[in-house]
BADOLO-884542 format. One record per residue: residue in three letters; x, y, z of N, C-alpha, C in turn. Coordinates in steps of 0.1 Angstrom, whole numbers, plus 2048, in hexadecimal, padded with zeros to 3 digits. Each point is the difference from the previous one (the first is absolute). Layout:
ALAXYZXYZXYZ ...
END
This chain:
UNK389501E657FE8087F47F57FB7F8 UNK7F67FE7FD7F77FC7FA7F18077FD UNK7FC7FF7F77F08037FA7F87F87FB UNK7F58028057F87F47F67F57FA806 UNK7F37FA7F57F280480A8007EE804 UNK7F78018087FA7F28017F38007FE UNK7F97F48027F17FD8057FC7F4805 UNK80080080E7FC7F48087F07F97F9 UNK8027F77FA7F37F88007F580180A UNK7F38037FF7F880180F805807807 UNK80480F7FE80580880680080F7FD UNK7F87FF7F77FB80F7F480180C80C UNK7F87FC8077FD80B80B810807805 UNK8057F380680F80180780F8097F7 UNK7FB7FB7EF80A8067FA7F880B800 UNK7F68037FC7FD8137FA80780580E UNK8007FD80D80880B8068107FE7FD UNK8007FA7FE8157FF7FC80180E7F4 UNK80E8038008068097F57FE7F67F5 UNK7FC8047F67FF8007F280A7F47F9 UNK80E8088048057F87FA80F7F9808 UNK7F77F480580A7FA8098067F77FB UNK8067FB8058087F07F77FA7F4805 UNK7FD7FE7F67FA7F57FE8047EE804 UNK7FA7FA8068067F27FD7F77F77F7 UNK7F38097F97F77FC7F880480C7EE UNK8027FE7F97FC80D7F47F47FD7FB UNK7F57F98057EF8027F78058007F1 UNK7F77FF7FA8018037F28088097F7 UNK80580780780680A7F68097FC7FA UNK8048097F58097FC7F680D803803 UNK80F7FB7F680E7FF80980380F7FD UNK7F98067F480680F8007FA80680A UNK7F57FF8047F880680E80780380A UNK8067EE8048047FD80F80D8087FF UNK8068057F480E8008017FF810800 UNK7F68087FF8048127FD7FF801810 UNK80580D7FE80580880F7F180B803 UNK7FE80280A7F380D7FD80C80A806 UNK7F280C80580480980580580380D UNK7FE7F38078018018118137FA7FD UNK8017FC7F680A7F57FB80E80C7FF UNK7FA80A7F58088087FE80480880A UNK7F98038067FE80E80F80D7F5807 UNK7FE7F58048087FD80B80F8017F9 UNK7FC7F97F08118037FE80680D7FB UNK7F980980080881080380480180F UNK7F57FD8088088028128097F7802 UNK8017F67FA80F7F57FF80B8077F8 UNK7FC8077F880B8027F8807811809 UNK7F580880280680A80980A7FF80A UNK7F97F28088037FB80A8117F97FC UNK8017F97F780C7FB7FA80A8107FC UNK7FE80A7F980280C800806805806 UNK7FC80280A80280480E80F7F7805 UNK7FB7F68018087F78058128017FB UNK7FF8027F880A8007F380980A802 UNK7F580F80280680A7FB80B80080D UNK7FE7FB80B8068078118097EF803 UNK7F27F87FE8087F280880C7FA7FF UNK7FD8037F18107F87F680A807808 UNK7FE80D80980D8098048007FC80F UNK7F57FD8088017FC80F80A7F9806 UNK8077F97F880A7F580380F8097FE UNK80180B7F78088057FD80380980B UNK7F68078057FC80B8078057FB80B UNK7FB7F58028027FB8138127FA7FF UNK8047FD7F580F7FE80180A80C803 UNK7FA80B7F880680D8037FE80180F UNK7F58008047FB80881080B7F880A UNK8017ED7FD8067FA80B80E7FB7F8 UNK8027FA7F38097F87FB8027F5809 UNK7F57FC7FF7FD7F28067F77F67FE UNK8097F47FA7F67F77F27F37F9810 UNK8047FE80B7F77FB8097F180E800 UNK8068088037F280B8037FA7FC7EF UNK8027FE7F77FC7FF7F67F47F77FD UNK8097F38087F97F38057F4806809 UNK8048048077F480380D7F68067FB UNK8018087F97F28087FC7F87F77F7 UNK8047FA7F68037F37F97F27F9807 UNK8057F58077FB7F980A7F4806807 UNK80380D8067F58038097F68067F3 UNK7FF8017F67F98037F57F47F57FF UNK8097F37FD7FA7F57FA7F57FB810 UNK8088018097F97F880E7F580B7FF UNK80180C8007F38048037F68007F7 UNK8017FD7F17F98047F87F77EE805 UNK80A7F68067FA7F38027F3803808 UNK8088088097F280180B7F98087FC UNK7FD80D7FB7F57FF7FA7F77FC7F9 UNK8037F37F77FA7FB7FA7F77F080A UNK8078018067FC7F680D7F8809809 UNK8018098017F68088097F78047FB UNK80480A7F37F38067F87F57FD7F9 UNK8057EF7FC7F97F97FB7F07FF805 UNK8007FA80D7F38048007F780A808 UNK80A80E7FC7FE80E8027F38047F1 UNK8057FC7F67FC7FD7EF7F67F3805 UNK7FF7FA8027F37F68007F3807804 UNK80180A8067F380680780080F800 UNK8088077F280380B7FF8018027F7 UNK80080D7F98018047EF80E8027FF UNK8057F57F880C7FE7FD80C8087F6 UNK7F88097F68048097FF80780980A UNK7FD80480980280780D80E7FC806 UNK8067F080080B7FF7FF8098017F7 UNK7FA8017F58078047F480580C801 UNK7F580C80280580B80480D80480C UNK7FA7FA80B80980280A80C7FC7FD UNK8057F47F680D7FD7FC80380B7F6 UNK7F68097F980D80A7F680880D80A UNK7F27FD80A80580B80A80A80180C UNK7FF7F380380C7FA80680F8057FC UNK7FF7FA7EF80E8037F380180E807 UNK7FA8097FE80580B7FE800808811 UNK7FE7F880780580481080C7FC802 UNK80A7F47F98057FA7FA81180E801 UNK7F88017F38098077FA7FF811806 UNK7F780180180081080D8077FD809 UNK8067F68088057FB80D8108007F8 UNK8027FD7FA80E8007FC80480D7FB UNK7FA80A7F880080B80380380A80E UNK7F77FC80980480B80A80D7F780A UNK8037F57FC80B7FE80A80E7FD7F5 UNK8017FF7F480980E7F980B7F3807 UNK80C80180080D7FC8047FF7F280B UNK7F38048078027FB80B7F77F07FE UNK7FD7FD7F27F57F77FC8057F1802 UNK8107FF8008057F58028027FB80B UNK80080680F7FE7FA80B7EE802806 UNK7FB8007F47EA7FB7FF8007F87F7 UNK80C7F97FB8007FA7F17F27F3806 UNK8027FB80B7F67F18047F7808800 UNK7FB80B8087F18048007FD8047F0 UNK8078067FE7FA8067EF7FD7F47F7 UNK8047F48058007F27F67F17FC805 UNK7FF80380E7F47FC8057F480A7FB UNK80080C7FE7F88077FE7FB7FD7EF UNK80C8017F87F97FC7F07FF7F1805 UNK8067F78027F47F08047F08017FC UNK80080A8117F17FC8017F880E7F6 UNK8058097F77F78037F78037FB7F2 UNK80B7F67FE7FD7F67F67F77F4803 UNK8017FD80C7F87F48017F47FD7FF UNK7F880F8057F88098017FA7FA7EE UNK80580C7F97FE8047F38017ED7FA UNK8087F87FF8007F57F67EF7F7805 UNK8027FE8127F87F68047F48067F6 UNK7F780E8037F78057F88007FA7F2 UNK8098077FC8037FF7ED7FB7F27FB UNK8077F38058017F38027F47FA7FF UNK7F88098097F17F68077F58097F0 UNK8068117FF7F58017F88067FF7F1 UNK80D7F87FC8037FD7F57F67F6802 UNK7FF7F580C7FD7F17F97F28047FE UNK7F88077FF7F58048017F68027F1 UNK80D80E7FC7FE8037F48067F67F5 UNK8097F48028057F97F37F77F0800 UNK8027FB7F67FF7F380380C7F47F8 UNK7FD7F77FD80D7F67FA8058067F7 UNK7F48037F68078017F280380F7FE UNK7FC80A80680880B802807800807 UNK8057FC80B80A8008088138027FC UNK8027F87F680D8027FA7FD80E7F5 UNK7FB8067FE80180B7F780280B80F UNK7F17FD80780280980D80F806803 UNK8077F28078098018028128047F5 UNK7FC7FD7F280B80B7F67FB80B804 UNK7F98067FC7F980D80280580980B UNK8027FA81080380180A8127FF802 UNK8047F87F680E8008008048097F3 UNK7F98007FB80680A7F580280D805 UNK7F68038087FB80F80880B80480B UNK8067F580780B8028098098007F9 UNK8017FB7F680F7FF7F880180C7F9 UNK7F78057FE7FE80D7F780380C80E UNK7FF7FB80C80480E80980B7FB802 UNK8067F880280D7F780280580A7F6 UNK8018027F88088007F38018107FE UNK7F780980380480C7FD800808814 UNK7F67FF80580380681480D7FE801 UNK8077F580180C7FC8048108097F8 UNK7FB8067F28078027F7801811801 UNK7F58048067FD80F7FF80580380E UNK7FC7F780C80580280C80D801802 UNK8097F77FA8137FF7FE80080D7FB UNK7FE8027F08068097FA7FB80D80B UNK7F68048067FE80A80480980380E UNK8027F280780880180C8128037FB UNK8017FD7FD8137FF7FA8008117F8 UNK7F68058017FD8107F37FD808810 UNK7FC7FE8057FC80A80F8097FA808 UNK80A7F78048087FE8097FE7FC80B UNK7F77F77FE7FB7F88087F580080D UNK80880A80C7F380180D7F48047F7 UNK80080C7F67F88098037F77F67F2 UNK8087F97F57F97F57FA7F27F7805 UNK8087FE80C7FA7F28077F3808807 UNK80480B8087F48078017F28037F4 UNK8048037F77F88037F47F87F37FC UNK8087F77FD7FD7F17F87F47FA80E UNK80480080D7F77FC8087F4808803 UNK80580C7FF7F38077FE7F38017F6 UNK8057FE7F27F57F97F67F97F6800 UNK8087F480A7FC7F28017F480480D UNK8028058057F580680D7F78037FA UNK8008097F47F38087F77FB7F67FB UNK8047F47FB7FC7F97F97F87F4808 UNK8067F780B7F87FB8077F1808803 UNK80280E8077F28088017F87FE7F3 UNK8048027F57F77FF7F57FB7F17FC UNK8087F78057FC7F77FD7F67FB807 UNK7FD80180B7F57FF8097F580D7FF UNK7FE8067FB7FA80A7FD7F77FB7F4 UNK8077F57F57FD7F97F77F57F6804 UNK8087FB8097F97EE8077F4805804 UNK7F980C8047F08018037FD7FE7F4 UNK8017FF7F57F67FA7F38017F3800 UNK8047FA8078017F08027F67FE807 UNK7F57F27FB7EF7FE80180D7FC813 UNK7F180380B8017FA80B8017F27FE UNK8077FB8097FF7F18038007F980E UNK7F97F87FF7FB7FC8117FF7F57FF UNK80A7F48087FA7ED7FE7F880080A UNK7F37F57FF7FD7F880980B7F980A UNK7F77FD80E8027F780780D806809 UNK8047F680880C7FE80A80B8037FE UNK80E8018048067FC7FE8087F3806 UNK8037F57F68097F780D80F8007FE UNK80680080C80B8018038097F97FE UNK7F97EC8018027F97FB8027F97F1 UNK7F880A7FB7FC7F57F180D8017F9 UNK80780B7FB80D7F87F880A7FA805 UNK8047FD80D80A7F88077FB7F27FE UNK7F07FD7FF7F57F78088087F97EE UNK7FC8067F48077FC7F580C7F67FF UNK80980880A80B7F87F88007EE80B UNK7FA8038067FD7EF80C7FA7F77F5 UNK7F98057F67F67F47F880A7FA7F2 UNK8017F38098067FB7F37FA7FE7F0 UNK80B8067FB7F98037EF7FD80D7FC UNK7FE80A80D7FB8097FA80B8097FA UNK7F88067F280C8077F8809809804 UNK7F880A80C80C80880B80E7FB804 UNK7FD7F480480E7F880580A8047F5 UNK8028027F580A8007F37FF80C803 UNK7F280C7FB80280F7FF807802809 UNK7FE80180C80680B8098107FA802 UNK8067F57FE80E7FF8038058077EE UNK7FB7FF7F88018097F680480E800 UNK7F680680680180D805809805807 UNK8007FA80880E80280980E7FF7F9 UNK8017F57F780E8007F97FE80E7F7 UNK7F88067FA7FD80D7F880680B80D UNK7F780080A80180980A814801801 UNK8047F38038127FC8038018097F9 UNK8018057F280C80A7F97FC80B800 UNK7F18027FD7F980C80280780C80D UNK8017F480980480A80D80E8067FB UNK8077F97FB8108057FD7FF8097F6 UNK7FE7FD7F57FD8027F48008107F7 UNK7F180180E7FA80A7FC80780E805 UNK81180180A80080D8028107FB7FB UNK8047F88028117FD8018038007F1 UNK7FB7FB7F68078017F07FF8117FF UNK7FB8068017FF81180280880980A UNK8057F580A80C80280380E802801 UNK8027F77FA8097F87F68058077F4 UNK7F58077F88028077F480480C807 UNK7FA80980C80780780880E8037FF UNK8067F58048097FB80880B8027F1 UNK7FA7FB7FC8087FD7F380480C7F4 UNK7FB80C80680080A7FC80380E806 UNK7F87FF80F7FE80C8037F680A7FB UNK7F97FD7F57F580B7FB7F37FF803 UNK7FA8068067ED7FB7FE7FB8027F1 UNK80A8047FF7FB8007E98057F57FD UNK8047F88028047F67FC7F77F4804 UNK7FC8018127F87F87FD7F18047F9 UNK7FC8088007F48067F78047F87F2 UNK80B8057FA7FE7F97F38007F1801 UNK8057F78087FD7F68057F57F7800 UNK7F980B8037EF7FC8067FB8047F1 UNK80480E7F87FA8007F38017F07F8 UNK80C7FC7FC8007F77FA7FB7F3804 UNK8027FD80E7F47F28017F2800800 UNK7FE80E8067F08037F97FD7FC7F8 UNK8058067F97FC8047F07FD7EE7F5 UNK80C7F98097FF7F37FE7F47F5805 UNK80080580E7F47FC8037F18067FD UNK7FC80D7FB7F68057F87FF7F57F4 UNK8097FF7F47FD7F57FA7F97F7802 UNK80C7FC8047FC7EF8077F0800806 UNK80280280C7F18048027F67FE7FB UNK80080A7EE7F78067FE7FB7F57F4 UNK80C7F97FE8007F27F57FC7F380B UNK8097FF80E7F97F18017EC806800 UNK7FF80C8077F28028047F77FA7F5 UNK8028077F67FA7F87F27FE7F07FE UNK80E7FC8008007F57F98027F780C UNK7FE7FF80E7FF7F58077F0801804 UNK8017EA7FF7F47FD8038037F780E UNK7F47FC8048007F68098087F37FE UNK7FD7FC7F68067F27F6810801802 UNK80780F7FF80C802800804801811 UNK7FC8028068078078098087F3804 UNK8047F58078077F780480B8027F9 UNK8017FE7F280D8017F88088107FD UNK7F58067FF80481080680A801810 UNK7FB7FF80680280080C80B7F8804 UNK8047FB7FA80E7F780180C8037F9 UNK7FC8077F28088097FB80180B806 UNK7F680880180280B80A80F7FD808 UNK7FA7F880E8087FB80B809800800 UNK8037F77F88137FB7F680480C7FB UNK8008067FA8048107FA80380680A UNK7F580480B80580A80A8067FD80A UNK8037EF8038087FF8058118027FE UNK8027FA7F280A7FA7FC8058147F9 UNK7FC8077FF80380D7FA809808813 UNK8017FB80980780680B80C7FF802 UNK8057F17F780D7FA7FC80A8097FE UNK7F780B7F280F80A7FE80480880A UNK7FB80280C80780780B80B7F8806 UNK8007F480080A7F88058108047F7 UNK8008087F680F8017F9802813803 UNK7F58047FE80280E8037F2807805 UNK80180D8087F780A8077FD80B7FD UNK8088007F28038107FC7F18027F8 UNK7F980C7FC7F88087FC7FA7F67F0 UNK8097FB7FC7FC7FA7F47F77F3803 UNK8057F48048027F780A7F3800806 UNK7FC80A8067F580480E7F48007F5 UNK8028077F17F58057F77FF7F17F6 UNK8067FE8028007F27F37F87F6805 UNK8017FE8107F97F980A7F4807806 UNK7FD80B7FF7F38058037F68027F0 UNK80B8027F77F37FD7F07FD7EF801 UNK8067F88018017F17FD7F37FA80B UNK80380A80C7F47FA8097F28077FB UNK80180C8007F28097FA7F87FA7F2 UNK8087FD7F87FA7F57F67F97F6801 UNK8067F88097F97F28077F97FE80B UNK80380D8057F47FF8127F47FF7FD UNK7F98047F37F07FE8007F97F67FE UNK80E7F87F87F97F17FD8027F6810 UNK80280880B8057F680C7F3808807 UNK80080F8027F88058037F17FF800 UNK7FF8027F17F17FB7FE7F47FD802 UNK8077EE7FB7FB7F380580280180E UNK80980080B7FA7FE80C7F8809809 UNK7FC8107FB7F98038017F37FD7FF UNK7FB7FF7EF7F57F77FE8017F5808 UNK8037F87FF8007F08057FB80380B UNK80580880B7FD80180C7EF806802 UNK8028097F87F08078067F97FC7F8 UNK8007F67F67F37F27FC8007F780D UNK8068018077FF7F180D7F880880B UNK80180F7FF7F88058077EE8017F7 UNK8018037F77F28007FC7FD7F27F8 UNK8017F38048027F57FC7F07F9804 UNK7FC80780E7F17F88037F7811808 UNK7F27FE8007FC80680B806800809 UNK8057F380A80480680D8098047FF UNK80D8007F680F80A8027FB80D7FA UNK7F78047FC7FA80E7F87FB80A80B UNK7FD7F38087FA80C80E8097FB80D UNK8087FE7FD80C80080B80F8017F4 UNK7F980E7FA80F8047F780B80A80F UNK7F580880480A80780780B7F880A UNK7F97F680480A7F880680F7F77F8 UNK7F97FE7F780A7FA7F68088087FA UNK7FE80F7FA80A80C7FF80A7FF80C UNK7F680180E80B80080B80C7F6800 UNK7FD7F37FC8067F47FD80A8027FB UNK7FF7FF7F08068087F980E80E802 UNK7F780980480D80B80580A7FA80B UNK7F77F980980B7F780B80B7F67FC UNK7FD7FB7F280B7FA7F980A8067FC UNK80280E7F78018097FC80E807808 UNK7F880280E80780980D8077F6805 UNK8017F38058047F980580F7FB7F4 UNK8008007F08087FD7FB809810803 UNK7FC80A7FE80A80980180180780B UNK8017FA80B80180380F80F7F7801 UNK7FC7ED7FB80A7FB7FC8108077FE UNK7FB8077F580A8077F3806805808 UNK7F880B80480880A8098097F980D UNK7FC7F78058037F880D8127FA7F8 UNK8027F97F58077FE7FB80F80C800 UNK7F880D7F280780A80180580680B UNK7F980180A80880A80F80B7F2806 UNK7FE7F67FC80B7F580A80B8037F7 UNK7FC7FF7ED80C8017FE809813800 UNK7FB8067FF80580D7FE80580280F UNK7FE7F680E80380680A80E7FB800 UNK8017F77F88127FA7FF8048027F6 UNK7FA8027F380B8077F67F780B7FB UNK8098057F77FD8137FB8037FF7F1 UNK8047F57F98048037F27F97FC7F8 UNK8018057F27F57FE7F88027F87FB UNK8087F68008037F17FD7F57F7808 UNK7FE80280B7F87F880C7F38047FA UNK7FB80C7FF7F98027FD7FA7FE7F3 UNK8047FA7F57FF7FF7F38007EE801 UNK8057FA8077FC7EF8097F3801805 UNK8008088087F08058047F37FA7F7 UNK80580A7F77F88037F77FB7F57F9 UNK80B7F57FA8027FA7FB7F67F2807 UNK80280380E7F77F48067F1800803 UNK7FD80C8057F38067FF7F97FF7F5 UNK80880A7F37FB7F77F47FB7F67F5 UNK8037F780E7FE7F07F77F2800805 UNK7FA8078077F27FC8097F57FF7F6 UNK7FF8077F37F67FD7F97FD7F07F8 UNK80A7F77FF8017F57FA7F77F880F UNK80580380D7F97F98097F28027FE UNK7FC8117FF7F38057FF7F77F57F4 UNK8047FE7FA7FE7F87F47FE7F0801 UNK8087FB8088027EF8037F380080A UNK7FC80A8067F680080D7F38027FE UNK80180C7F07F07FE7FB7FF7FE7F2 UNK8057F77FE8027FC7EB7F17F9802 UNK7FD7F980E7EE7F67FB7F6808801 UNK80480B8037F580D8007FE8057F5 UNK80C8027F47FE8057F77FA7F77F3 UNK7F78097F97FA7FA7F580A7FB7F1 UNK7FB7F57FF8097FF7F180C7F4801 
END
């Protein structure tokens, strides 16, 4: 996710062909209010992020619902789950240097269009979606994988250090702001139409909207790296003793651990705990809405200097807030623990976002071997919630209650304090 220019010393010729405004591991002279505004290339990407989050929201928050209805089966849940995350791995391991020698935009595109093949595919197989639940996991994978590898390579592009943490509120503010109403309008509208013919409607807007969002992405300047790709170079990372990878990427991974769980099972749960898709919609309203704040305050007011002590509050918070599922599961319980985490995910969030994509734009040679290090990166990422899920399906294949499952939670959870012990010497301050 990044923006931001550089300029190689003895190199004038080499930058004027680069995009404008890449990220830098140099800022030249300019000033901190300079380095830190957003342009126009800046804004464009975060409306197609935010579409793209939109989208996401209005249908996904329900995929997990949807596929319980079709099978009532917390494993098919898992599987789609899983084959989601593995594929979106591999494309970022394959496409990578597909985008080294291509206008990378172009994957960007192909990932909004992907989403909404996505969601047309679940459409015409209607009832029958839960015994395709693995391929349909496989199919949104690889046009998410698609869509972030892009986003990723031409964030780091367009940010640099000192915009980087605003970048990224802005970008969580934007999801939390579709988080908070897609999700809210989608329930109330499914539980008001009675459901099949809901879920039809709700997926069908999310299709219009993926199309428009890539319809958008041609205003996005082309982008094209120099050079090779190697296949080698972020693995070649973590062999060198000292280098800062060694910490990031087992970092990542413990982030990836809960993310994999995380991200479909507390929405299940509220489910569960209810029976309404209005319920979980309002669900999703109020931690949004929590995390839009939050967001929109650490974005402001974190600096570099902060992030280590940020980031540890963060961690501790959103660990220690999964606890109240351990006494009860009911609807209150599920919200008290999804506001308490949406509050404090930004300050854990954040910082290891930034942290990370400064280690990418840290010298020339990681600036021109970012695409490899994005791939790095997401391979942390996939690998922690490949984990998750690996976990989830052992336990749900021996128990079924939401007691087990709220243990679960509770252990997965703890992964961000690891995320934290693994890159605290990376963080500034």
């Amino acid at each position: 996710m990044a923006q931001g220019k550089f300029v190689y010393a003895g190199h004038a010729a080499k930058a004027a062909r680069r995009p404008r405004a890449q990220a830098g591991w140099m800022s030249g002279g300019s000033s901190r209010k300079r380095r830190a505004a957003l342009g126009r290339q800046a804004a464009l990407l975060l409306a197609v992020q935010g579409m793209f989050a939109a989208a996401g929201a209005l249908s996904g928050t329900f995929v997990p619902v949807y596929l319980w209805k079709a099978s009532e089966s917390f494993a098919t849940i898992g599987w789609f789950t899983l084959a989601q995350h593995l594929a979106s791995g591999c494309v970022f391991w394959l496409a990578g240097a597909w985008i080294k020698r291509r206008d990378m935009t172009i994957a960007l595109r192909a990932g909004l269009v992907g989403s909404a093949l996505f969601y047309l595919s679940v459409l015409l197989l209607g009832d029958a979606a839960g015994r395709w639940a693995a391929w349909l996991g496989a199919l949104n994978g690889l046009a998410v994988g698609l869509f972030w590898l892009a986003f990723n390579v031409v964030y780091f592009e367009i940010t640099e250090p000192a915009s980087r943490d605003r970048f990224n509120g802005w970008a969580g503010l934007l999801s939390s702001l579709a988080g908070m109403i897609a999700p809210w309008l989608s329930g109330t509208f499914i539980s008001m139409s009675g459901g099949a013919r809901g879920y039809r409607i709700v997926f069908t807007v999310s299709l219009a909207i993926f199309a428009a969002a890539a319809l958008l992405s041609f205003f996005l300047a082309k982008r094209r790296s120099e050079g090779t790709f190697d296949w080698a170079y972020g693995f070649g990372q973590l062999r060198e003793r000292g280098n800062p990878w060694r910490a990031a990427v087992p970092a990542l991974v413990a982030q990836g651990l809960r993310e994999g769980v995380y991200l479909f099972l507390l929405g299940l749960l509220v489910y569960f705990a209810t029976g309404r898709e209005r319920s979980l919609g309002d669900y999703t309203f109020w931690t949004s809405l929590t995390a839009l704040a939050s967001f929109w305050l650490a974005g402001r007011l974190l600096r570099p200097r902060f992030r280590r002590a940020a980031m540890l509050l963060g961690a501790a918070c959103v660990s220690g807030m999964t606890a109240i599922l351990l006494w009860n599961t009911g609807y209150a319980a599920l919200l008290a623990a999804g506001i308490g985490t949406a509050l404090f995910m930004p300050l854990y969030v954040i910082p290891m976002t930034s942290a990370v994509f400064d280690l990418i734009g840290k010298s020339e040679e990681s600036v021109e071997r970012r695409e490899e290090l994005i791939v790095l990166r997401e391979t942390g990422l996939v690998a922690g919630r490949a984990l998750g899920l690996a976990i989830y399906l052992a336990v749900v294949a021996r128990v079924h209650s939401t007691a087990a499952l709220a243990w679960l939670l509770l252990a997965v959870g703890a992964a961000p304090l690891a995320g934290w012990l693994f890159i605290r010497r990376n963080l500034a301050g």
